[in-house]
Biopython code that builds the backbone (N, CA, C, O; Angstrom):
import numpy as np
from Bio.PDB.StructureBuilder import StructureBuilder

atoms = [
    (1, "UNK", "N", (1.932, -17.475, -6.534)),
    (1, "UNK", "CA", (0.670, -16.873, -6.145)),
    (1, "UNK", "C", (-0.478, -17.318, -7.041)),
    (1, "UNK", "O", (-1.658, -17.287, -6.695)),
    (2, "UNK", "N", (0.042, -17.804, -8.416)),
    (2, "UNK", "CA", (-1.191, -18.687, -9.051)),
    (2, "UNK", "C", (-2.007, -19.450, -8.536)),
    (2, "UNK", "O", (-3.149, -19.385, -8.991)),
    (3, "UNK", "N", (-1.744, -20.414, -7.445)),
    (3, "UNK", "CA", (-2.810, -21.111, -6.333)),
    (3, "UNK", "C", (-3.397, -20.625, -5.292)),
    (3, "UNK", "O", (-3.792, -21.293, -4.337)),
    (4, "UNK", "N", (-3.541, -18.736, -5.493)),
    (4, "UNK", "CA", (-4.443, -18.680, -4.378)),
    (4, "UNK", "C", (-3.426, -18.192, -3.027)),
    (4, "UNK", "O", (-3.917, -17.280, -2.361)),
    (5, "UNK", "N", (-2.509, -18.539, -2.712)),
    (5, "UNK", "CA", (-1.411, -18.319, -1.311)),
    (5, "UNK", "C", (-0.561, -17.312, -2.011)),
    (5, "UNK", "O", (-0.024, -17.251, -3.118)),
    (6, "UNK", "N", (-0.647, -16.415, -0.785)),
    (6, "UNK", "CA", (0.166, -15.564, -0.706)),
    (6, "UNK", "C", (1.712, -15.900, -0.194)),
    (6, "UNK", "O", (1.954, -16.539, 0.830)),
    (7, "UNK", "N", (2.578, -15.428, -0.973)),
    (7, "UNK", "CA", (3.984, -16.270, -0.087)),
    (7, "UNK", "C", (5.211, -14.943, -0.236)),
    (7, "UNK", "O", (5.567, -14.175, -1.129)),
    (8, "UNK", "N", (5.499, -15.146, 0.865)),
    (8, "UNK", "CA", (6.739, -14.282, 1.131)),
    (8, "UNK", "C", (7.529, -13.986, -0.426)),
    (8, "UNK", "O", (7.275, -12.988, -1.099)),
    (9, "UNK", "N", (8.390, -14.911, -0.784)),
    (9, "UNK", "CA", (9.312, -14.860, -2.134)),
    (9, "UNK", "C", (8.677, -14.251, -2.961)),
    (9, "UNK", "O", (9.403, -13.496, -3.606)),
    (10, "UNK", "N", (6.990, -14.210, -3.428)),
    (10, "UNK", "CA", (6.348, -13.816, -4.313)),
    (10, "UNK", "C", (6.469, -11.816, -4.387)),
    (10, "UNK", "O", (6.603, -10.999, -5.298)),
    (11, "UNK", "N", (6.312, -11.734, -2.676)),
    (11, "UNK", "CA", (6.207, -10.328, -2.438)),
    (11, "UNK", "C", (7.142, -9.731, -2.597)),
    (11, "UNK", "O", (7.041, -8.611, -3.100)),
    (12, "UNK", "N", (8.790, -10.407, -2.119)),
    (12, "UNK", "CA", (10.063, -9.576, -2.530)),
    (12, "UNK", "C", (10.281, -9.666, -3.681)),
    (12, "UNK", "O", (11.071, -8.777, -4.000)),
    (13, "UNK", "N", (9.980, -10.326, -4.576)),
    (13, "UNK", "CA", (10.207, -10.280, -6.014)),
    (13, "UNK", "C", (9.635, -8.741, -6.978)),
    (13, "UNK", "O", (10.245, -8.013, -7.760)),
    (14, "UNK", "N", (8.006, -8.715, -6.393)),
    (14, "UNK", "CA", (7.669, -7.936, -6.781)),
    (14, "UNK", "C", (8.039, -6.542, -6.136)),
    (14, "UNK", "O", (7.920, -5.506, -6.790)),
    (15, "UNK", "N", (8.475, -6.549, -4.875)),
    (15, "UNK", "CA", (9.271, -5.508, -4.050)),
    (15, "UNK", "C", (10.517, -5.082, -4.893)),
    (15, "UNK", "O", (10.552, -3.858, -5.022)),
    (16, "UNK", "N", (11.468, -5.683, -5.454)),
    (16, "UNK", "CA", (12.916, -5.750, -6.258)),
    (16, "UNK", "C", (12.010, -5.296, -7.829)),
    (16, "UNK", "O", (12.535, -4.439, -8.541)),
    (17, "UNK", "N", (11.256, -5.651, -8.076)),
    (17, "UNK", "CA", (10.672, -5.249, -9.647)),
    (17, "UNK", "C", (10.097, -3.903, -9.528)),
    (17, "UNK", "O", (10.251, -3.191, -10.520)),
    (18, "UNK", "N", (9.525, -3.446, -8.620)),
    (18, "UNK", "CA", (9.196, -1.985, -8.438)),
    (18, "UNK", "C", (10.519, -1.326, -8.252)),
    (18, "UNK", "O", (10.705, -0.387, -9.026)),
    (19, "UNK", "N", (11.396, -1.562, -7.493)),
    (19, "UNK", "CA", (12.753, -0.547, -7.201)),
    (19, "UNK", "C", (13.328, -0.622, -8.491)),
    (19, "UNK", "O", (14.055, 0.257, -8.953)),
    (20, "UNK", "N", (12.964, -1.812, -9.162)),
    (20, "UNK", "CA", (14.072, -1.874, -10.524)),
    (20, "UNK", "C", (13.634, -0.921, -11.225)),
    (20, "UNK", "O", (14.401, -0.018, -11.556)),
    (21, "UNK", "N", (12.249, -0.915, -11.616)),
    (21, "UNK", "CA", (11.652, -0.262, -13.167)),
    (21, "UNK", "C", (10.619, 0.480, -12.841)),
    (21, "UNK", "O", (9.918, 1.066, -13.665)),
    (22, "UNK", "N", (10.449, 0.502, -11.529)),
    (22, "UNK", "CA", (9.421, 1.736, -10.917)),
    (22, "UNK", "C", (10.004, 3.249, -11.104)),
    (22, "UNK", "O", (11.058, 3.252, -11.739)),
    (23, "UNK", "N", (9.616, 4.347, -10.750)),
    (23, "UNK", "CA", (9.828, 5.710, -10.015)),
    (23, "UNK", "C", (10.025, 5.977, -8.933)),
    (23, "UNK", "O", (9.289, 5.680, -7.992)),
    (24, "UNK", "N", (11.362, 6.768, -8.854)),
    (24, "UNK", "CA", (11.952, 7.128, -7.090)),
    (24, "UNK", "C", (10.912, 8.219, -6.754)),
    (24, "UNK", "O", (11.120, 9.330, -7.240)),
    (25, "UNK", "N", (9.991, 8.068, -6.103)),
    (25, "UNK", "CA", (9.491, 9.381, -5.389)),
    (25, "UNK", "C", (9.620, 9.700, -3.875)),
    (25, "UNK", "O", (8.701, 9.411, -3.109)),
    (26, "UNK", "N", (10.702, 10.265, -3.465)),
    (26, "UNK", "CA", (11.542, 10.467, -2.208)),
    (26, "UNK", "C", (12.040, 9.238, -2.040)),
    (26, "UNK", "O", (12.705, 8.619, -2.870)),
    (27, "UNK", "N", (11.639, 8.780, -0.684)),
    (27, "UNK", "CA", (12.270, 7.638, -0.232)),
    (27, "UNK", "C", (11.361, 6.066, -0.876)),
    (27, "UNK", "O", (11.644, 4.933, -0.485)),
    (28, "UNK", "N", (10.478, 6.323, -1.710)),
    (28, "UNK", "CA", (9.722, 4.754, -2.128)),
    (28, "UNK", "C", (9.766, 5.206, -3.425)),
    (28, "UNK", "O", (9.750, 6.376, -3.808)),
    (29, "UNK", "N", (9.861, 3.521, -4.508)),
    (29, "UNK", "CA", (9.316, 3.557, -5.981)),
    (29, "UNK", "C", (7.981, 2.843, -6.152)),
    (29, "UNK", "O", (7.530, 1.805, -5.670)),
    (30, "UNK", "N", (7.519, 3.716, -6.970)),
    (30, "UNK", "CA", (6.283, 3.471, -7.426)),
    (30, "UNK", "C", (6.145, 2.584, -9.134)),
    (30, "UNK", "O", (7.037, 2.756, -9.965)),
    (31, "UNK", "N", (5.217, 1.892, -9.363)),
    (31, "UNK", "CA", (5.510, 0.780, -10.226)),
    (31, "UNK", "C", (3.908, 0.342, -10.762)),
    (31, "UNK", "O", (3.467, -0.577, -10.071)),
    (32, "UNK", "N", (2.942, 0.809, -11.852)),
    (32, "UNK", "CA", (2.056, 0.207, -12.290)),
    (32, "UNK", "C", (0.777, 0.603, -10.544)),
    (32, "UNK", "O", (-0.256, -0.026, -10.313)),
    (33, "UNK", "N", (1.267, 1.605, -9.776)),
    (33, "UNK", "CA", (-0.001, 1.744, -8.835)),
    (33, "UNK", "C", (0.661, 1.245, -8.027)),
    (33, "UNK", "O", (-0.073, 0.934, -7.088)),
    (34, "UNK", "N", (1.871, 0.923, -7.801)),
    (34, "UNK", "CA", (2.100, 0.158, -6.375)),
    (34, "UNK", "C", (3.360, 0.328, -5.734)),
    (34, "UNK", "O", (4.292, -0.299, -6.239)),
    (35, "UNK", "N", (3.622, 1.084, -4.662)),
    (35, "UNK", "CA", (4.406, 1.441, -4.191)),
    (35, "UNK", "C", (5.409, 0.621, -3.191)),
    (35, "UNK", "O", (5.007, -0.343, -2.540)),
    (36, "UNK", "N", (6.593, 1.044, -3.142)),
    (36, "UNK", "CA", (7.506, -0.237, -2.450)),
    (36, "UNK", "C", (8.427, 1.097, -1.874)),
    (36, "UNK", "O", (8.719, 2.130, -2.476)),
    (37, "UNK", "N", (8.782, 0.658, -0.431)),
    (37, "UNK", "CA", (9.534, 1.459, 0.756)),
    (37, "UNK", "C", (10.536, 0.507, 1.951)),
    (37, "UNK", "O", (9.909, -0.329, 2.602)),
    (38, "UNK", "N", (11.483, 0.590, 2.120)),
    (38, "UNK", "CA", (11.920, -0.011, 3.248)),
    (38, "UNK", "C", (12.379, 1.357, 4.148)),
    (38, "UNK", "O", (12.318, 2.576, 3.987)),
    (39, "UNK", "N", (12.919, 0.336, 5.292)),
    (39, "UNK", "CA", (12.746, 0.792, 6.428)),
    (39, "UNK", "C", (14.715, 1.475, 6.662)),
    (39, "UNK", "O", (15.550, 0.915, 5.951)),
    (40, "UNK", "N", (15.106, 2.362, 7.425)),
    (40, "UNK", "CA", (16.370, 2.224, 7.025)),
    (40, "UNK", "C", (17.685, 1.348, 7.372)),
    (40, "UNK", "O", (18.773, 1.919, 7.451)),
    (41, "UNK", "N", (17.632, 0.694, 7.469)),
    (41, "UNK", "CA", (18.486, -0.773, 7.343)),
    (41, "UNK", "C", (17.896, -2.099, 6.615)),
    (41, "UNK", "O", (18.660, -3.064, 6.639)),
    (42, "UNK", "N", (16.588, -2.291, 5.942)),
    (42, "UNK", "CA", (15.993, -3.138, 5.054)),
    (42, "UNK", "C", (15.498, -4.006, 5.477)),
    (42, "UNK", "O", (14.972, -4.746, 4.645)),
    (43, "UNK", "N", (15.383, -4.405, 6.933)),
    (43, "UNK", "CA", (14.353, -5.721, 7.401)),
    (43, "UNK", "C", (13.358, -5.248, 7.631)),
    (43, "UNK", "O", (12.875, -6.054, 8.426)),
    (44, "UNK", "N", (12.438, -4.235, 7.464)),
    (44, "UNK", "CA", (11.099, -4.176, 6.965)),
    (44, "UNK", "C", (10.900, -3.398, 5.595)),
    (44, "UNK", "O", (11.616, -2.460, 5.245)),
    (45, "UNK", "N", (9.965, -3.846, 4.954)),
    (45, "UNK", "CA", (9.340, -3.145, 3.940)),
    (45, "UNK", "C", (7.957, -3.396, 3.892)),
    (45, "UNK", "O", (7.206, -4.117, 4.550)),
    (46, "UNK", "N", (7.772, -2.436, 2.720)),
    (46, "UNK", "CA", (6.166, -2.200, 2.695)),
    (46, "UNK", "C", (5.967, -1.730, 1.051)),
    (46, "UNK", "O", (6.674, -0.887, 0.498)),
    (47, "UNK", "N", (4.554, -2.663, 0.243)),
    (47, "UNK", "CA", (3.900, -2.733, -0.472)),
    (47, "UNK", "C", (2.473, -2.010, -0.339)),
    (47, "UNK", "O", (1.578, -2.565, 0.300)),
    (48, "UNK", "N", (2.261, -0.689, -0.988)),
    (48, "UNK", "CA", (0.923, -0.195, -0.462)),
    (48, "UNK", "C", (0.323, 0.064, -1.548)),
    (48, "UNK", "O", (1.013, 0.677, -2.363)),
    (49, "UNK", "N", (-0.933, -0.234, -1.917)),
    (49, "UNK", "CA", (-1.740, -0.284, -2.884)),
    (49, "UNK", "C", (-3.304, 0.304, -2.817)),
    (49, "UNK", "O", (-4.243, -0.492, -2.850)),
    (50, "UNK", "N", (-3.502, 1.580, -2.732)),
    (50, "UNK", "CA", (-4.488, 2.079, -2.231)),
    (50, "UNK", "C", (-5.057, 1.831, -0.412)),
    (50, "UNK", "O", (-4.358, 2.236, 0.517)),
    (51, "UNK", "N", (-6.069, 1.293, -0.242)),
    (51, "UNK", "CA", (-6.071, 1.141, 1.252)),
    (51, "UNK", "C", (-5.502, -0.061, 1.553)),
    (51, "UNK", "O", (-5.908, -0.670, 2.543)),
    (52, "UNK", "N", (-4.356, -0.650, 0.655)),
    (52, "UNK", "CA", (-3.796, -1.950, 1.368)),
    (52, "UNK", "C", (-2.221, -1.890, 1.202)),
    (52, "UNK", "O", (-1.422, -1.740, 0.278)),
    (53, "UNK", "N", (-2.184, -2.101, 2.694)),
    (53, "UNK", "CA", (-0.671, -2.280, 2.885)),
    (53, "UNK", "C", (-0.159, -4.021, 3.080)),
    (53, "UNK", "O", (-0.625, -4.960, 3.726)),
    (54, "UNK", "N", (0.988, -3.866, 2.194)),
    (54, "UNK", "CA", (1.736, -5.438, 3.093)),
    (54, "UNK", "C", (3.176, -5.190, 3.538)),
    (54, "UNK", "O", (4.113, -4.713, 2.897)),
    (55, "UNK", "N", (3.115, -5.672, 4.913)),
    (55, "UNK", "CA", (4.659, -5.239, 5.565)),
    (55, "UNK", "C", (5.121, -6.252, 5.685)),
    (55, "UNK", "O", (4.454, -7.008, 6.392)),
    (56, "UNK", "N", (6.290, -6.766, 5.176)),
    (56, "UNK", "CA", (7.250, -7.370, 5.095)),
    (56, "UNK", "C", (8.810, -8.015, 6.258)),
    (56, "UNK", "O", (9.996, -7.794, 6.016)),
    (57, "UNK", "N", (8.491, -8.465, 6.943)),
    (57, "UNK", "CA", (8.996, -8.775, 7.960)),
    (57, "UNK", "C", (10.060, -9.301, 7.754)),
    (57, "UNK", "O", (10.203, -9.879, 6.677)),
    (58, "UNK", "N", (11.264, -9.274, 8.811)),
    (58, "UNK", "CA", (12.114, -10.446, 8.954)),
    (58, "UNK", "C", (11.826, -11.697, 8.875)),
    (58, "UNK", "O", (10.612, -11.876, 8.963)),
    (59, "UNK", "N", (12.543, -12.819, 8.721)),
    (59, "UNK", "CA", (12.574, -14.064, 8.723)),
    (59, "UNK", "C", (11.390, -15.029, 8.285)),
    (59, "UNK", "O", (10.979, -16.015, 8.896)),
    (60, "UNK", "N", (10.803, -14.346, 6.705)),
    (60, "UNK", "CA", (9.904, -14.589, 6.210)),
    (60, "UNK", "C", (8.679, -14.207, 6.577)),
    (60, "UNK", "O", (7.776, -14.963, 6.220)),
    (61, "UNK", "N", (8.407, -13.339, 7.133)),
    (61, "UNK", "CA", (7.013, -13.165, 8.306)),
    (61, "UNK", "C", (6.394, -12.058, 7.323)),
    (61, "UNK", "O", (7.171, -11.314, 6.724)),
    (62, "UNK", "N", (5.100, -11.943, 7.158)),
    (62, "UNK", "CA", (4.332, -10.459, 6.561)),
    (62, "UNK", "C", (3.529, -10.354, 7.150)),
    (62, "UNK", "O", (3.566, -11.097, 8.131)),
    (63, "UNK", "N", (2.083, -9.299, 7.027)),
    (63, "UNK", "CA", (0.999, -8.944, 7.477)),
    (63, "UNK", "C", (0.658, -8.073, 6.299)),
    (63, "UNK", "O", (1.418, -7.304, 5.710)),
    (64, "UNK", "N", (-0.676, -8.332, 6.039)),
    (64, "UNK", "CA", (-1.582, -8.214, 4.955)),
    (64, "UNK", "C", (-2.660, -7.371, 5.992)),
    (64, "UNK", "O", (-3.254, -7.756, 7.000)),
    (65, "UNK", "N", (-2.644, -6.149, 5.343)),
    (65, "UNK", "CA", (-4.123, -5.323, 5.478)),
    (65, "UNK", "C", (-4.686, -4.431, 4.595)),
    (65, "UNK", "O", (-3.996, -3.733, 3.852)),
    (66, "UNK", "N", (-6.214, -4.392, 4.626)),
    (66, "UNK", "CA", (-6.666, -3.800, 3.628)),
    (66, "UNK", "C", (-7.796, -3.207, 4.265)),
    (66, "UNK", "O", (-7.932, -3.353, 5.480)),
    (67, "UNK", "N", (-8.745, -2.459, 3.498)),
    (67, "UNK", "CA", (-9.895, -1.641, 3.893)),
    (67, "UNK", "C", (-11.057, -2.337, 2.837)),
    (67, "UNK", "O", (-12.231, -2.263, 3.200)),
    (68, "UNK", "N", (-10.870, -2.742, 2.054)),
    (68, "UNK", "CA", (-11.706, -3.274, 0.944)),
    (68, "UNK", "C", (-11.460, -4.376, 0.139)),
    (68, "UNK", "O", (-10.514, -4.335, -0.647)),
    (69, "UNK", "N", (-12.220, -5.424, 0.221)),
    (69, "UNK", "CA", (-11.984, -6.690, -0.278)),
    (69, "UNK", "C", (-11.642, -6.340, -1.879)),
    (69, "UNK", "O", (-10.840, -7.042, -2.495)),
    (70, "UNK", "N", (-12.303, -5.216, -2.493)),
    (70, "UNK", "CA", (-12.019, -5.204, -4.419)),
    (70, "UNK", "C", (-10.868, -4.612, -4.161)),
    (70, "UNK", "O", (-10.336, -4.697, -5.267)),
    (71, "UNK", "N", (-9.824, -3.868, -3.226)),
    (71, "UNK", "CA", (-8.612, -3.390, -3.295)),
    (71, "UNK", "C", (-7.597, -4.850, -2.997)),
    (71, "UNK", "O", (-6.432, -4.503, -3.192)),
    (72, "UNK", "N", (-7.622, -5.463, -2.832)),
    (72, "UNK", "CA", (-7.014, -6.884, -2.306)),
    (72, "UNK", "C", (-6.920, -7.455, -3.641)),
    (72, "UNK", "O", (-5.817, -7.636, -4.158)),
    (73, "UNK", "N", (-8.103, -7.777, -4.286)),
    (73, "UNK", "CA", (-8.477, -8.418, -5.723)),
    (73, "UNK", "C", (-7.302, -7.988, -6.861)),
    (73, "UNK", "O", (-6.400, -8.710, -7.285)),
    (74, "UNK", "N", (-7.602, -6.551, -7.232)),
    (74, "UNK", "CA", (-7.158, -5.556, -7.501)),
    (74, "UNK", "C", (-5.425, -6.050, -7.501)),
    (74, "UNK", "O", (-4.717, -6.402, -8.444)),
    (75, "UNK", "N", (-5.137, -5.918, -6.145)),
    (75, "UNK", "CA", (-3.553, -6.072, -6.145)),
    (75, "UNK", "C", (-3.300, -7.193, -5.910)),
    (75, "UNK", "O", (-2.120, -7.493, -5.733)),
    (76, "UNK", "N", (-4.251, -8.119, -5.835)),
    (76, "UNK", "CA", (-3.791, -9.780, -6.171)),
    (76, "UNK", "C", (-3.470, -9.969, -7.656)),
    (76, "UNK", "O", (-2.391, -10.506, -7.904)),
    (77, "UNK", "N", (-4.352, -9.557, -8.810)),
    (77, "UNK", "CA", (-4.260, -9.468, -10.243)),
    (77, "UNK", "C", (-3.201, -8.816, -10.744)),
    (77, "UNK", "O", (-2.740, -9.257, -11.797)),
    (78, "UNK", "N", (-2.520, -7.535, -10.078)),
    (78, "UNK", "CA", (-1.603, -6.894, -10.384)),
    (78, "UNK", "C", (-0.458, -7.715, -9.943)),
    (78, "UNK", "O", (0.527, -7.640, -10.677)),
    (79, "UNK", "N", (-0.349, -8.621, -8.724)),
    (79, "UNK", "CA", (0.976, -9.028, -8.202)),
    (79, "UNK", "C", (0.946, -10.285, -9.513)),
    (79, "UNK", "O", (1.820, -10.341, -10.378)),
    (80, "UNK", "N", (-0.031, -11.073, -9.448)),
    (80, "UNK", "CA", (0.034, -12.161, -10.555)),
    (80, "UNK", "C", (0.864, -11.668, -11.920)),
    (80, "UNK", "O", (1.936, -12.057, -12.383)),
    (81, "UNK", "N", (-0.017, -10.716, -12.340)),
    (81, "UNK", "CA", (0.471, -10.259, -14.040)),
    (81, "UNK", "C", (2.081, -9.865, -13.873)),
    (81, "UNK", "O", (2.849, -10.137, -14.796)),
    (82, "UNK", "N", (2.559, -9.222, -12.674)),
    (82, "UNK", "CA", (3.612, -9.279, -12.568)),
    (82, "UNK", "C", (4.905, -9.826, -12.554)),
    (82, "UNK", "O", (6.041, -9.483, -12.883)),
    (83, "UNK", "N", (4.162, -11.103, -11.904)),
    (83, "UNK", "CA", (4.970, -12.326, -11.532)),
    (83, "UNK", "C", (4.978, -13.103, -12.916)),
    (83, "UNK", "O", (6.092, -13.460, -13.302)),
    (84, "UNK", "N", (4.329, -13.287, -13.392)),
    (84, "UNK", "CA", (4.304, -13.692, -14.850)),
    (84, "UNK", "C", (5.135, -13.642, -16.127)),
    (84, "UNK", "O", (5.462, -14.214, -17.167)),
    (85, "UNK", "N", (5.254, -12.582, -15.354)),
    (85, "UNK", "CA", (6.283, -11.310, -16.519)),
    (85, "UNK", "C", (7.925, -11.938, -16.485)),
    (85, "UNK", "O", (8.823, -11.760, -17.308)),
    (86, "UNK", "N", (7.930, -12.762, -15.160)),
    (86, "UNK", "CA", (9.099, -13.795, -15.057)),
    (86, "UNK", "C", (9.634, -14.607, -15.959)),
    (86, "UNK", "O", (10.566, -15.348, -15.647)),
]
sb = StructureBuilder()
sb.init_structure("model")
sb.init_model(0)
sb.init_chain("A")
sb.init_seg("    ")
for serial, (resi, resn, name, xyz) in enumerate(atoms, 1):
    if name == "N":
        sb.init_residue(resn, " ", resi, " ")
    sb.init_atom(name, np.array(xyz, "f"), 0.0, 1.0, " ", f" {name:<3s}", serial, name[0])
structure = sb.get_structure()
């Protein structure tokens, strides 16, 4: 995600790093502001970060939405510092 593209692998990584070292609150963990949920059998999930959700599709597929371009920013900087942490 350092160049700008968003990519599938980037998002389950950080999806697996929230369940790891996040907080169970009911059915999603929460992680540094950012919450991670699947669906019940695991081919969808979801990343929600104030007014932005990313759902996570089968066979590499996502959808990115947001309400505010500085909430996007926001959890672009957070997914980076994360990924980093690699």
């Amino acid at each position: 995600m350092t160049n700008n593209i968003l990519k599938y692998k980037d998002f389950l990584y950080v999806f697996n790093l929230i369940q790891t070292k996040g907080t169970k609150l009911g059915s999603e963990y929460e992680f540094l502001g950012i919450r991670a949920q699947h669906d019940f059998d695991g081919y969808t999930c979801w990343l929600t970060y104030k007014d932005l959700t990313i759902t996570l599709l089968f066979h590499s597929k996502f959808d990115v939405q947001f309400d505010k371009k500085e909430t996007f920013n926001e959890f672009y900087k957070k997914i980076n510092s994360l990924i980093a942490l690699n």
